[in-house]
N, CA, C and O atoms as a DFTB+ gen file, in Angstrom:
664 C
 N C O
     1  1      13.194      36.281      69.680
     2  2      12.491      36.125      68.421
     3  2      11.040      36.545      68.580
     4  3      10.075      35.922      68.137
     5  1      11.004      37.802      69.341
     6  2       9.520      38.313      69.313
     7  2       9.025      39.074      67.645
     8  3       7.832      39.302      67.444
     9  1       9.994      39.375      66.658
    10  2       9.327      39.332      65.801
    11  2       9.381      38.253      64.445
    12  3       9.349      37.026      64.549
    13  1       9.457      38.894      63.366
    14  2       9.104      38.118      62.228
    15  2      10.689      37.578      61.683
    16  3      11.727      38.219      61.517
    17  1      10.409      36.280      61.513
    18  2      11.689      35.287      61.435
    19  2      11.507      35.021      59.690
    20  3      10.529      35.304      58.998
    21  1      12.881      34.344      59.244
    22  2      12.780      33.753      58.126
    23  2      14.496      32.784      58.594
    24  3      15.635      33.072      58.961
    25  1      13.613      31.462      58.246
    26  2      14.880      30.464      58.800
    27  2      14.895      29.384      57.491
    28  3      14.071      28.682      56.903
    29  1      16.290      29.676      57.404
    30  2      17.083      28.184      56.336
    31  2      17.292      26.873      57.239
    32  3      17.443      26.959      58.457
    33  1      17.289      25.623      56.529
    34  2      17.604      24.535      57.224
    35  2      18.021      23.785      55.761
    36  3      17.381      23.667      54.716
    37  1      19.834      23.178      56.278
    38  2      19.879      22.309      55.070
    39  2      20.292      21.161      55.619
    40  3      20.624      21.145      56.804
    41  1      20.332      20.086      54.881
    42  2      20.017      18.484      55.347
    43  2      21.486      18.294      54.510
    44  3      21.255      18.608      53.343
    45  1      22.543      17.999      54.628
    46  2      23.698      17.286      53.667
    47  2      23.165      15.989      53.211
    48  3      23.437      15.735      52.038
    49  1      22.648      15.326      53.685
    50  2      22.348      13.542      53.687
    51  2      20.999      13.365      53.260
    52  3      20.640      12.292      52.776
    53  1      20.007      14.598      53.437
    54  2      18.925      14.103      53.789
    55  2      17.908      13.363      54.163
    56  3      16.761      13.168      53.760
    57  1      19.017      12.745      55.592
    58  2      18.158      11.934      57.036
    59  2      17.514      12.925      57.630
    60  3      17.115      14.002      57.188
    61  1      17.463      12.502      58.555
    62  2      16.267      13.305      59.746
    63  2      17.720      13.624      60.971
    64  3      17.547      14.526      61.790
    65  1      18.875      12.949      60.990
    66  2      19.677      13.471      61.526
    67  2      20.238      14.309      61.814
    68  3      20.115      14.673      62.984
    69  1      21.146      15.062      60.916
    70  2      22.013      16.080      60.331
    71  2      21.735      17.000      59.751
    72  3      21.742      16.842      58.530
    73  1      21.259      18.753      60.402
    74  2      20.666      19.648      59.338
    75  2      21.267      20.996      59.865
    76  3      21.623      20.992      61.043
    77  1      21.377      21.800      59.361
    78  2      21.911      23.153      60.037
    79  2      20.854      24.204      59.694
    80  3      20.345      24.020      58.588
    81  1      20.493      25.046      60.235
    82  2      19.488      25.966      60.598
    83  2      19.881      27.681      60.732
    84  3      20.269      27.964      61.865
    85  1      19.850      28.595      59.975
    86  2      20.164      29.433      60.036
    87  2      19.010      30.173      59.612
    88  3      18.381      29.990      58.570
    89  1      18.662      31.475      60.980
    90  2      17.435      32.414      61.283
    91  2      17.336      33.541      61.253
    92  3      17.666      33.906      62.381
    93  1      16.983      34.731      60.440
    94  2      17.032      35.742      60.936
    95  2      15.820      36.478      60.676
    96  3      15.039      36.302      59.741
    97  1      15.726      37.633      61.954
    98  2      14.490      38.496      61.762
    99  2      14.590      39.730      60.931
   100  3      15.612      40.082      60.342
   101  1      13.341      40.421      60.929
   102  2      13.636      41.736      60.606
   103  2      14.242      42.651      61.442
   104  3      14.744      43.551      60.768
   105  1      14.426      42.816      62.769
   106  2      15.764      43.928      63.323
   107  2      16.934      43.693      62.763
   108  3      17.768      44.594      62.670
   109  1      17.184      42.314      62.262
   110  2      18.980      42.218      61.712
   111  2      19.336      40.956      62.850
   112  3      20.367      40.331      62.601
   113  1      18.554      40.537      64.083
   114  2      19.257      39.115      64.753
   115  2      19.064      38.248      64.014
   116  3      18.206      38.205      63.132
   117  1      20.037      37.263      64.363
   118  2      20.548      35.996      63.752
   119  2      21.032      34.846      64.006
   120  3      22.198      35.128      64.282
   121  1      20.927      33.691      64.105
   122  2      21.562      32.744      64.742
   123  2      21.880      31.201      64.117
   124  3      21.229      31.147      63.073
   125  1      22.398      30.287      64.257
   126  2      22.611      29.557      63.307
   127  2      22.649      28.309      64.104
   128  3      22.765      28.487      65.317
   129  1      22.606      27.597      63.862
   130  2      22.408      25.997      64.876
   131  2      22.790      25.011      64.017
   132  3      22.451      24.977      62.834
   133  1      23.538      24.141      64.607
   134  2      23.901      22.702      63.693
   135  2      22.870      21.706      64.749
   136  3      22.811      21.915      65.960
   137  1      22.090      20.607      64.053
   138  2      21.478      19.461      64.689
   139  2      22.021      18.362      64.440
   140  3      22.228      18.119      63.251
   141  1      22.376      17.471      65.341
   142  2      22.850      16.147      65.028
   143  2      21.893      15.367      65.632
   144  3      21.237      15.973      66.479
   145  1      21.463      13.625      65.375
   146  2      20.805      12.936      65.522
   147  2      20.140      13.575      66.316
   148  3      20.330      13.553      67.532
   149  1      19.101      14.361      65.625
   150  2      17.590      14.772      66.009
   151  2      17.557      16.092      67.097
   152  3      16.568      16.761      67.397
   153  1      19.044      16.258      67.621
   154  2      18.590      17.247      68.687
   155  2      19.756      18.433      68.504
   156  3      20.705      18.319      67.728
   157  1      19.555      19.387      69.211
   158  2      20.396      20.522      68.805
   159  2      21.479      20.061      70.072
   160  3      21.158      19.494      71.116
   161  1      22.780      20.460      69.671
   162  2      24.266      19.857      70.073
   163  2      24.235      21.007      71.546
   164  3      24.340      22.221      71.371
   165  1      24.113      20.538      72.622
   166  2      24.615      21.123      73.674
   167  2      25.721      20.721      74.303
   168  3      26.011      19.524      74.328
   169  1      26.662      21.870      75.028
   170  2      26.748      23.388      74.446
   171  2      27.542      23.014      73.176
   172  3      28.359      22.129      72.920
   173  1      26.895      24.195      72.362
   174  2      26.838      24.253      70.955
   175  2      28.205      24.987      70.711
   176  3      28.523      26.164      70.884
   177  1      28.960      23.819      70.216
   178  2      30.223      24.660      69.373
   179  2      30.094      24.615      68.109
   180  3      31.158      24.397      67.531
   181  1      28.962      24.769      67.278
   182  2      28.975      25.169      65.641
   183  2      29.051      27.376      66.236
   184  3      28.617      28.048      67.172
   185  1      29.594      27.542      65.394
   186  2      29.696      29.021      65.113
   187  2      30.018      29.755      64.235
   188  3      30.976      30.519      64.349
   189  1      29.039      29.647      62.826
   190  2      30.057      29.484      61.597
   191  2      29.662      31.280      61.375
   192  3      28.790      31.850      62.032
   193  1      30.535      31.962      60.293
   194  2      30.656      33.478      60.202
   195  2      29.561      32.901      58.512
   196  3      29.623      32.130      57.555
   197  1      28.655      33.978      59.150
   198  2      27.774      34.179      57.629
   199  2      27.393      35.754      57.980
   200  3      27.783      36.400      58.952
   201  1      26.469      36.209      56.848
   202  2      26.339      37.615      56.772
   203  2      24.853      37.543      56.724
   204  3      24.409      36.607      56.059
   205  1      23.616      38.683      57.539
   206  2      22.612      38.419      56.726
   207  2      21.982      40.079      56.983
   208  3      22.118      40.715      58.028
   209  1      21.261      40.566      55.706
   210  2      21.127      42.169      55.711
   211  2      19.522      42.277      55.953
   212  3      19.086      41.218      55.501
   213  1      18.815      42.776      56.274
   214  2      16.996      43.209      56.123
   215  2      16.980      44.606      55.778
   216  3      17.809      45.494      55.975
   217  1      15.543      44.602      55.066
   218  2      15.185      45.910      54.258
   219  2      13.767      45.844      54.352
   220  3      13.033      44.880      54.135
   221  1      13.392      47.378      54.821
   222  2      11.918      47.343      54.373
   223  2      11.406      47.405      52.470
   224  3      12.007      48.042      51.605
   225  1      10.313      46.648      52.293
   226  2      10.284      46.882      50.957
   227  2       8.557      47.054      50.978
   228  3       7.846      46.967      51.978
   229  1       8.045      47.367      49.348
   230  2       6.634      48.386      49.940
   231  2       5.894      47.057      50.306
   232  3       6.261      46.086      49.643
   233  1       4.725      46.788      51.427
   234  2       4.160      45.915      52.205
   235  2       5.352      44.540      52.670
   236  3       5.198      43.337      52.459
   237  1       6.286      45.095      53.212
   238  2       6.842      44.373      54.353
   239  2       8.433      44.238      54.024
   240  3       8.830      45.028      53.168
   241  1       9.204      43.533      54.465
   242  2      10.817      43.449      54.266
   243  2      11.101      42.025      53.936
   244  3      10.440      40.991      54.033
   245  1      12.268      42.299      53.525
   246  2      13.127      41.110      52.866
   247  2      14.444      40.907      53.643
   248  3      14.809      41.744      54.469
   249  1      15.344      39.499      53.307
   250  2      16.810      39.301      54.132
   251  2      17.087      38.831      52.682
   252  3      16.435      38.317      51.773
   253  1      18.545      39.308      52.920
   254  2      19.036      38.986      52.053
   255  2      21.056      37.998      52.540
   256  3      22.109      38.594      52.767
   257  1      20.808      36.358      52.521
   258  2      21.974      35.902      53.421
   259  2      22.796      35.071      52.744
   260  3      22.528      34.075      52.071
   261  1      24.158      35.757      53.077
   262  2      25.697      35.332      52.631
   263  2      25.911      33.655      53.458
   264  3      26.512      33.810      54.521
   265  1      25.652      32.582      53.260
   266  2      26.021      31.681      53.913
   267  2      27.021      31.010      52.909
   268  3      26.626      30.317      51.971
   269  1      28.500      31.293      53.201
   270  2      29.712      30.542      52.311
   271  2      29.193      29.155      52.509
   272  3      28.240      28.806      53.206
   273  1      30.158      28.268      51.616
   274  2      30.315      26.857      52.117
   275  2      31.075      26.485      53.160
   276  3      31.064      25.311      53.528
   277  1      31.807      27.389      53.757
   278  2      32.572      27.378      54.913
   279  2      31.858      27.235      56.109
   280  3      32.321      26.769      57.150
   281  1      30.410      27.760      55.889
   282  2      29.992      27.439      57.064
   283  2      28.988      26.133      57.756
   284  3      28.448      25.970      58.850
   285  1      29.066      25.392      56.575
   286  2      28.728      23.747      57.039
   287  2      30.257      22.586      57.054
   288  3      30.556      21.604      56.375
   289  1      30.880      23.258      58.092
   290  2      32.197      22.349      57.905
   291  2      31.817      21.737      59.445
   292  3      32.694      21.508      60.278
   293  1      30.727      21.565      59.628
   294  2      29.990      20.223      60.923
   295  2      29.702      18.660      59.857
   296  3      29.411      17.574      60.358
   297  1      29.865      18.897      58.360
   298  2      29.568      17.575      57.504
   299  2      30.597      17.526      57.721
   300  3      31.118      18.556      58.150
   301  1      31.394      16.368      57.548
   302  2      32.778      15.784      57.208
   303  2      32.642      15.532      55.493
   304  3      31.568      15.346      54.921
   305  1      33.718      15.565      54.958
   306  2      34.198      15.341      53.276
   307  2      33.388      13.694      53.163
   308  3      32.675      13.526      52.174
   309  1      33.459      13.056      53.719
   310  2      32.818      11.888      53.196
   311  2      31.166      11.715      53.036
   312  3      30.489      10.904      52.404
   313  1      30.874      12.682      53.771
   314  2      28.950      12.433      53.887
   315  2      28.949      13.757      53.306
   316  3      27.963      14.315      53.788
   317  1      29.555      14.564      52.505
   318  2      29.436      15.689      51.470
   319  2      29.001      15.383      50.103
   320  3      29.861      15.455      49.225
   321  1      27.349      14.929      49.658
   322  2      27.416      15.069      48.218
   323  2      26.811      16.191      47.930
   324  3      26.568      17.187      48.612
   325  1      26.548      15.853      46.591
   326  2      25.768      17.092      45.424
   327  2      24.537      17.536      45.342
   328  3      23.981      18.350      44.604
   329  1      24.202      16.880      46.208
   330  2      22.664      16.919      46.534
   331  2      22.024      17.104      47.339
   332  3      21.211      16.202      47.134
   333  1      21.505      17.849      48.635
   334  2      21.293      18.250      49.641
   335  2      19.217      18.423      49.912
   336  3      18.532      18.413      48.889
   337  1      18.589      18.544      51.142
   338  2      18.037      18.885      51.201
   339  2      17.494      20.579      51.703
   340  3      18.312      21.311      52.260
   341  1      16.800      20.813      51.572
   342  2      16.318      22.337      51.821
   343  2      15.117      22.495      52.437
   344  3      14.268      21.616      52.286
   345  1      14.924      23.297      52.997
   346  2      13.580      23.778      53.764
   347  2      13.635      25.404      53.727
   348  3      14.800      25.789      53.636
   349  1      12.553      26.604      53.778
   350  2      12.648      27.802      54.005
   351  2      11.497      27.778      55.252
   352  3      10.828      26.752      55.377
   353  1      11.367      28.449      55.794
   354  2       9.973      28.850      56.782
   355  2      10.300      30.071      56.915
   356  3      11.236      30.759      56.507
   357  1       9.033      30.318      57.798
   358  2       8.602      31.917      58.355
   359  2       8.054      31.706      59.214
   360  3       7.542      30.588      59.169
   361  1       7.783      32.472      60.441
   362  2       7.240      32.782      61.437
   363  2       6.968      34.210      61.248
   364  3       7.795      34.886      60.636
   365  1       5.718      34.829      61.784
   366  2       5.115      36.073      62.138
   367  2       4.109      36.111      63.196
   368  3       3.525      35.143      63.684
   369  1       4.006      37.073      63.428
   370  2       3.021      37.202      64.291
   371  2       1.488      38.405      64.218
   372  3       1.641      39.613      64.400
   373  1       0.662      38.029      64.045
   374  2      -0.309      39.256      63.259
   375  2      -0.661      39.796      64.195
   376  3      -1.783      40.245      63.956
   377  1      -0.275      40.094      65.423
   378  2      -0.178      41.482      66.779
   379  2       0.137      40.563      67.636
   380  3      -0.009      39.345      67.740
   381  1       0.833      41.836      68.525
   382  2       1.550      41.183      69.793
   383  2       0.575      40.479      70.622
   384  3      -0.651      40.466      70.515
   385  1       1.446      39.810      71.591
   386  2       0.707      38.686      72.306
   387  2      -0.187      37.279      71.776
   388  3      -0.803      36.360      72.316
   389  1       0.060      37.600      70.762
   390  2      -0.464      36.553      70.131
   391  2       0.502      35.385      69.427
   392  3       1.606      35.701      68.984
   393  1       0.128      34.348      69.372
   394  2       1.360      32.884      69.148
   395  2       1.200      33.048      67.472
   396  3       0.199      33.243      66.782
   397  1       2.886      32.852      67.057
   398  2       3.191      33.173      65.878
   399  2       2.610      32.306      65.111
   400  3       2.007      31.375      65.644
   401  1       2.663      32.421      63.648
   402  2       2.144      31.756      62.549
   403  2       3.251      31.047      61.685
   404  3       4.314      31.516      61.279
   405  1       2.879      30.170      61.564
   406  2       4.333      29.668      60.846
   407  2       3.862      28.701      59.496
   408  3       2.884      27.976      59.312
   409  1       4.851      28.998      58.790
   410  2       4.677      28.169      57.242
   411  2       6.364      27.891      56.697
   412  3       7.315      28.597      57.035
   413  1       6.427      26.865      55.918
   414  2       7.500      26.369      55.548
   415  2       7.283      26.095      54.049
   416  3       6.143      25.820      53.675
   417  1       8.374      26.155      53.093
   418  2       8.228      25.494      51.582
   419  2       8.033      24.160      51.612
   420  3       7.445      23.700      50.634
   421  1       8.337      23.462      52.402
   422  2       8.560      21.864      52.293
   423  2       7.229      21.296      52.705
   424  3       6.456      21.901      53.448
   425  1       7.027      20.275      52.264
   426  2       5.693      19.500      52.625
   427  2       6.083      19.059      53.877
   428  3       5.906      17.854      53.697
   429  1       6.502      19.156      55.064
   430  2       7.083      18.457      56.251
   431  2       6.294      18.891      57.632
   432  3       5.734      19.978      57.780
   433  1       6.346      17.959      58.503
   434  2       5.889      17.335      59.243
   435  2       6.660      18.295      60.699
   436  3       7.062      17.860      61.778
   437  1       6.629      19.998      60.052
   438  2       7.113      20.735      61.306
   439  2       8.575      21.287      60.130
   440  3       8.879      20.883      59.008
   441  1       9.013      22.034      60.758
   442  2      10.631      22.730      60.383
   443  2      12.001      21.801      60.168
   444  3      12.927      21.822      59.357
   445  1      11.765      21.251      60.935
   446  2      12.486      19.854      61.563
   447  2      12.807      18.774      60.767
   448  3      13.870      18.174      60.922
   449  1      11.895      18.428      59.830
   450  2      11.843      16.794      59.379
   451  2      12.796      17.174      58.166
   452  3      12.335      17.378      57.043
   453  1      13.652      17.226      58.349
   454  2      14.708      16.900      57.100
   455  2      14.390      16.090      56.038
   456  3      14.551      16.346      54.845
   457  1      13.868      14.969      56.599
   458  2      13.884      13.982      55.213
   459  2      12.537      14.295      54.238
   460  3      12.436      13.761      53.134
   461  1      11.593      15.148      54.730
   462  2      10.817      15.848      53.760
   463  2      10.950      16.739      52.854
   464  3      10.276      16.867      51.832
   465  1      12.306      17.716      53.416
   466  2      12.554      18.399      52.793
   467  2      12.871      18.719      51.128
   468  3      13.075      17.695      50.476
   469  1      12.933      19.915      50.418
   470  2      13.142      19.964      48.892
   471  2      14.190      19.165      48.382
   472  3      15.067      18.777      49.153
   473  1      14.209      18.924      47.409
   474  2      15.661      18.438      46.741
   475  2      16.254      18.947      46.540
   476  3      15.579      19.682      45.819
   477  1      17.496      19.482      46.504
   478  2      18.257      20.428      45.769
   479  2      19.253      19.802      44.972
   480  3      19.724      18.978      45.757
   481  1      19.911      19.675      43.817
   482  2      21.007      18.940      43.135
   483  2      22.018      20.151      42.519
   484  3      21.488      21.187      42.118
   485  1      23.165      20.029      42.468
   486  2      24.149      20.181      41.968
   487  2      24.854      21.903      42.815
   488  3      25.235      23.031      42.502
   489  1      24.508      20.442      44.778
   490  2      25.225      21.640      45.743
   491  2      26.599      21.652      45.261
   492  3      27.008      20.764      44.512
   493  1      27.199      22.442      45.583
   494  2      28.822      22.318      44.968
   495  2      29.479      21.281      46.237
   496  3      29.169      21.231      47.427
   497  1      30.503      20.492      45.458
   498  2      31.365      19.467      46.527
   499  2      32.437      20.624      46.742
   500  3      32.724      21.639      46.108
   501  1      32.958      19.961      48.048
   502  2      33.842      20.259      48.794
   503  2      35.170      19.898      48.601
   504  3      35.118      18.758      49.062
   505  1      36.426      20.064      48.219
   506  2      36.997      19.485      47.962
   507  2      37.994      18.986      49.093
   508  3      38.228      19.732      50.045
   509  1      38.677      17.533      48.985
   510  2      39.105      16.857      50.344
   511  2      39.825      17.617      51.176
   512  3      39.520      17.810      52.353
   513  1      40.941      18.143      50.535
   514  2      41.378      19.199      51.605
   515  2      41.119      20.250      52.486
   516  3      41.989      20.721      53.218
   517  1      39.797      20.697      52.444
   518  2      38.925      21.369      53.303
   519  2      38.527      20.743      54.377
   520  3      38.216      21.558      55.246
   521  1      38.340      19.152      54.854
   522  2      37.969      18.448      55.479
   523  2      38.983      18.581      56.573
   524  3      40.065      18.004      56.471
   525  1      38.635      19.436      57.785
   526  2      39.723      19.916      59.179
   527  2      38.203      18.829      59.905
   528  3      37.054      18.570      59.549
   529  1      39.185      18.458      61.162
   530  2      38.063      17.958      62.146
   531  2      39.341      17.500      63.543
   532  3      40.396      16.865      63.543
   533  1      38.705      18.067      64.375
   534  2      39.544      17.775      65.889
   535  2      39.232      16.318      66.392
   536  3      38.079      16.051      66.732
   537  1      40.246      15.345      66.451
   538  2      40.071      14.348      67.079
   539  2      39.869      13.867      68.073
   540  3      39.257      12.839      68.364
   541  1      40.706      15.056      69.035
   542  2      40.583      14.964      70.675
   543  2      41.093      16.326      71.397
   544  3      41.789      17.142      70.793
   545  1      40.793      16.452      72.385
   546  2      40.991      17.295      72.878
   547  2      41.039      16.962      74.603
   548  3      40.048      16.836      75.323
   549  1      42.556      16.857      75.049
   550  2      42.617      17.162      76.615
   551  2      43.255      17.841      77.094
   552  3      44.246      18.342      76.562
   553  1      42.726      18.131      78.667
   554  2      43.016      19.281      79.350
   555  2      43.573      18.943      80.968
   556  3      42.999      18.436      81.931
   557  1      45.065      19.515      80.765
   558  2      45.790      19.307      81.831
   559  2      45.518      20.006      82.906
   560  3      46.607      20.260      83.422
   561  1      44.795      20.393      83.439
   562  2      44.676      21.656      84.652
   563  2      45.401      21.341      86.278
   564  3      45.144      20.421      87.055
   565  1      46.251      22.328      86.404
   566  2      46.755      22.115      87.572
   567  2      46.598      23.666      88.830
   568  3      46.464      24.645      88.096
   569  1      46.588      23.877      89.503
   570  2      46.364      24.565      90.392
   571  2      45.296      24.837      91.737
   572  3      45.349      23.728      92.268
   573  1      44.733      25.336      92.252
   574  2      44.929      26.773      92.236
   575  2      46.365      27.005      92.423
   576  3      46.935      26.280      93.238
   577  1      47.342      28.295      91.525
   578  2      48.599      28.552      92.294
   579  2      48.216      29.808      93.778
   580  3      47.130      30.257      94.147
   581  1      49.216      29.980      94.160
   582  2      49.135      31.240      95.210
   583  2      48.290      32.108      94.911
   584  3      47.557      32.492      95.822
   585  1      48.112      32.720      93.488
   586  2      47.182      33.898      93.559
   587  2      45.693      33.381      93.217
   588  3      44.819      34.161      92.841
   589  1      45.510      32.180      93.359
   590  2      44.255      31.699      92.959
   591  2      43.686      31.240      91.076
   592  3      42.660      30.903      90.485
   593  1      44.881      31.469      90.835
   594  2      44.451      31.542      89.039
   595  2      44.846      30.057      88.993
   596  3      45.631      29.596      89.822
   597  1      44.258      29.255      87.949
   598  2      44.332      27.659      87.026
   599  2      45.111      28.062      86.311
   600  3      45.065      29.196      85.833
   601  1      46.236      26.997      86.018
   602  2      47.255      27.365      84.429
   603  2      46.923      25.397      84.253
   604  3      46.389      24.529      84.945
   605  1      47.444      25.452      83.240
   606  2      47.134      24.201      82.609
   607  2      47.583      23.899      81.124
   608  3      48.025      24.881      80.529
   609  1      47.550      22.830      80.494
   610  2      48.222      22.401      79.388
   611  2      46.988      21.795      78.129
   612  3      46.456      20.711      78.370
   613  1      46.700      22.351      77.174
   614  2      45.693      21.574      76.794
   615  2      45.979      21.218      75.118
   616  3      46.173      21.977      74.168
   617  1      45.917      19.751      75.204
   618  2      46.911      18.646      74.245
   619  2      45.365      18.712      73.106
   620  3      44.208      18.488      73.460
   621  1      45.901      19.129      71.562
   622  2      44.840      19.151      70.672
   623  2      45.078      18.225      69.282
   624  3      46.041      18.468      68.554
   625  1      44.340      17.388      69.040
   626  2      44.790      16.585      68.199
   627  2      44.423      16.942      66.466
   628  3      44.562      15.861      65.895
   629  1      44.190      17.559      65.871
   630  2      43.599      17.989      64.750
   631  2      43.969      17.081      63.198
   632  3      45.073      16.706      62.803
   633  1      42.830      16.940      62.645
   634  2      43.611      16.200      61.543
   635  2      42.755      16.929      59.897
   636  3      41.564      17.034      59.603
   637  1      43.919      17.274      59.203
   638  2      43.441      17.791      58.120
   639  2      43.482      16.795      56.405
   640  3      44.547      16.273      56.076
   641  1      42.824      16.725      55.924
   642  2      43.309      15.978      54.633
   643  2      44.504      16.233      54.054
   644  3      45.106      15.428      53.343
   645  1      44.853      17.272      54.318
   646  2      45.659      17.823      53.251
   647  2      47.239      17.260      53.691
   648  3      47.919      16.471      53.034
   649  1      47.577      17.857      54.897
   650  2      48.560      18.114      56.192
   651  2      48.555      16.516      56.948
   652  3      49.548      15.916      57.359
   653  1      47.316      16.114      56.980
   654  2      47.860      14.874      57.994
   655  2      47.425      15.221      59.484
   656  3      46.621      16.153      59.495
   657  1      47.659      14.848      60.430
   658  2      47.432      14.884      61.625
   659  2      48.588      15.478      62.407
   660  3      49.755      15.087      62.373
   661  1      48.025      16.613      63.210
   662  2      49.234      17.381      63.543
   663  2      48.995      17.930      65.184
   664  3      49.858      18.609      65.740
């Protein structure tokens, strides 16, 4: 992120807990982060598919980003309302070597503070059957065999609203 950023952050709840963060510069990188109670989830299995395009336009460029609702399925259906918080920022840098500049829409206390963030009302709900979430996950590993390779068995518990637990 050596150049000029423009990053989303939305709050489902709007605690200081729960916010997802999606960044991109002007070359076209991009990256997206889910936070849970206050810290970013290591190692990070959020990986949601969004789209995001940049353009020069006359004195500087714009993004323009596809984020479905598909890609905050880190809320569960029950802490899903209509109302969400929001944040925008920017980072730049006015010549190299020099430490970026940063500004945000929200009156907040850094990028971060969710519960400062905008209001937003009438996010669209989710409806229950969208609500997938893995319950457990274990892993049988047995080997080395003769040629040195692990084979193993790995038991996945998944439970959907719709389907039930399968």
């Amino acid at each position: 992120w050596t150049s000029e950023a423009v990053e989303f952050y939305f709050a489902p709840d709007g605690g200081a807990f729960d916010f997802y963060q999606f960044a991109m510069s002007y070359p076209g990188e991009k990256a997206a982060i889910f936070y849970s109670e206050g810290g970013n989830i290591r190692p990070d299995p959020y990986g949601p598919v969004w789209e995001v395009k940049t353009r020069e336009v006359p004195g500087g460029w714009c993004a323009e980003a596809r984020i479905p609702l598909s890609a905050f399925y880190m809320t569960r259906t029950p802490a899903w309302k209509g109302t969400w918080r929001v944040n925008v920022a920017r980072a730049y840098r006015i010549r190299a070597g020099v430490d970026p500049v940063y500004s945000c829409w929200a009156d907040a206390y850094g990028f971060r503070d969710a519960k400062n963030y905008k209001v937003i009302a009438g996010f669209p709900i989710r409806r229950a059957e969208e609500d997938v979430f893995v319950r457990s996950v274990v892993a049988e590993v047995s080997g080395p065999a003769a040629d040195g390779q692990f084979a193993g068995r790995l038991k996945l518990d998944v439970r959907t609203a719709k389907a039930g637990t399968f």
